[in-house]
N, C-alpha and C positions, 0 to 999 in steps of 0.2 A: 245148362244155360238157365238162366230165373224166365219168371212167366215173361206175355208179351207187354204187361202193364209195368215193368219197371226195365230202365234203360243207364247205360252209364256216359255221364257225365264228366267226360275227364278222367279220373280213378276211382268218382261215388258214384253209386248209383241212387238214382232217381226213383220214387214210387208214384206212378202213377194212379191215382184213384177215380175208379172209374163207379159210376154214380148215374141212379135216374131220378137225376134232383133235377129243380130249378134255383142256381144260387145267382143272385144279381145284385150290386151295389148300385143303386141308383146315387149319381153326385151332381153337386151342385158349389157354382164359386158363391159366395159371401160378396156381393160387393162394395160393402161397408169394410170389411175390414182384410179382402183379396183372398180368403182361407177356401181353400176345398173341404168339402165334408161327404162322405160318402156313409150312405147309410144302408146297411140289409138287412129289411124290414123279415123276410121269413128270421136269421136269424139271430136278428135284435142288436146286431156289431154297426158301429158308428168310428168311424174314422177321421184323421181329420190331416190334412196337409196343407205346406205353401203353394203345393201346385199341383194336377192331376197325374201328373206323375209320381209322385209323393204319396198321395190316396191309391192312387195303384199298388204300389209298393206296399204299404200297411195293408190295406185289403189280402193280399196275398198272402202279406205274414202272418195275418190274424187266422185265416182258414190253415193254413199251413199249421198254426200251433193249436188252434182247435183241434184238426183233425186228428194229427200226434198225438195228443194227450188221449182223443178216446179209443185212437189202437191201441197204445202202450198201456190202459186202463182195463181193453177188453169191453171198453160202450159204444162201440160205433153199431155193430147191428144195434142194440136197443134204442141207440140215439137216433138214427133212419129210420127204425119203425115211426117213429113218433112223429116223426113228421111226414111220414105215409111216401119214405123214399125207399131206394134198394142201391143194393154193388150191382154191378152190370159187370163184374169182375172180381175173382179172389184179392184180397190184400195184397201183397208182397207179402215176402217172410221179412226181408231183413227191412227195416224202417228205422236208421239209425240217427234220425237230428230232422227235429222240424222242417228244417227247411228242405230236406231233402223228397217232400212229399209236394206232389200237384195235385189240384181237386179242381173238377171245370167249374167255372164262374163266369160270368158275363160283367160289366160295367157300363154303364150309361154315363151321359153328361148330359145337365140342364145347365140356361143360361141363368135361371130364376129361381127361388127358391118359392115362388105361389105354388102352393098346393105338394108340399114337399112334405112329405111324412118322417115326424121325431126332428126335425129343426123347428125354430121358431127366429125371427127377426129381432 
């Protein structure tokens, strides 16, 4: 049986990554022009959709293909040191499609964009 951090989904399995990060997309609607923008300021990813559903969804993909690229790369320790994170869990072994991986994140919603860091009006 695979560790307890990955799961199957249907006939794929899932990898779970288990992390003692802080990852958060702070969002905010545009109400000039109705657009959500969801920004992660630790690390530096800017999203944008017609609706916060839509920035959720990018947000996910984008950690989801960040993270992929630095297992299948071999940079994800070095890439957590640097931001003074850690696994709280081995990898998986089998990591086979971006999307197949979760990394916890959080998301917020503002109704304003005052004081909203990396947007501007």
């Amino acid at each position: 049986m695979g560790s307890k951090n990955q799961y199957i989904s249907g006939t794929e399995k899932i990898a779970k990554i288990g992390l003692d990060a802080e990852i958060k997309f702070d969002t905010v609607c545009i109400k000039e022009t109705g657009k959500w923008i969801g920004h992660c300021k630790s690390l530096g990813i800017i999203v944008e959709g017609d609706s916060l559903d839509a920035v959720h969804g990018s947000a996910k993909e984008s950690l989801s293909l960040l993270f992929y690229d630095l297992i299948t790369d071999g940079e994800l320790e070095s890439f957590l040191h640097e931001f003074g994170w850690s696994l709280t869990e081995p990898v998986p072994d089998a990591v086979d499609k971006p999307d197949h991986i979760q990394v916890p994140w959080t998301l917020s919603a503002r109704e304003t964009y005052e004081n909203f860091e990396g947007i501007s009006a």
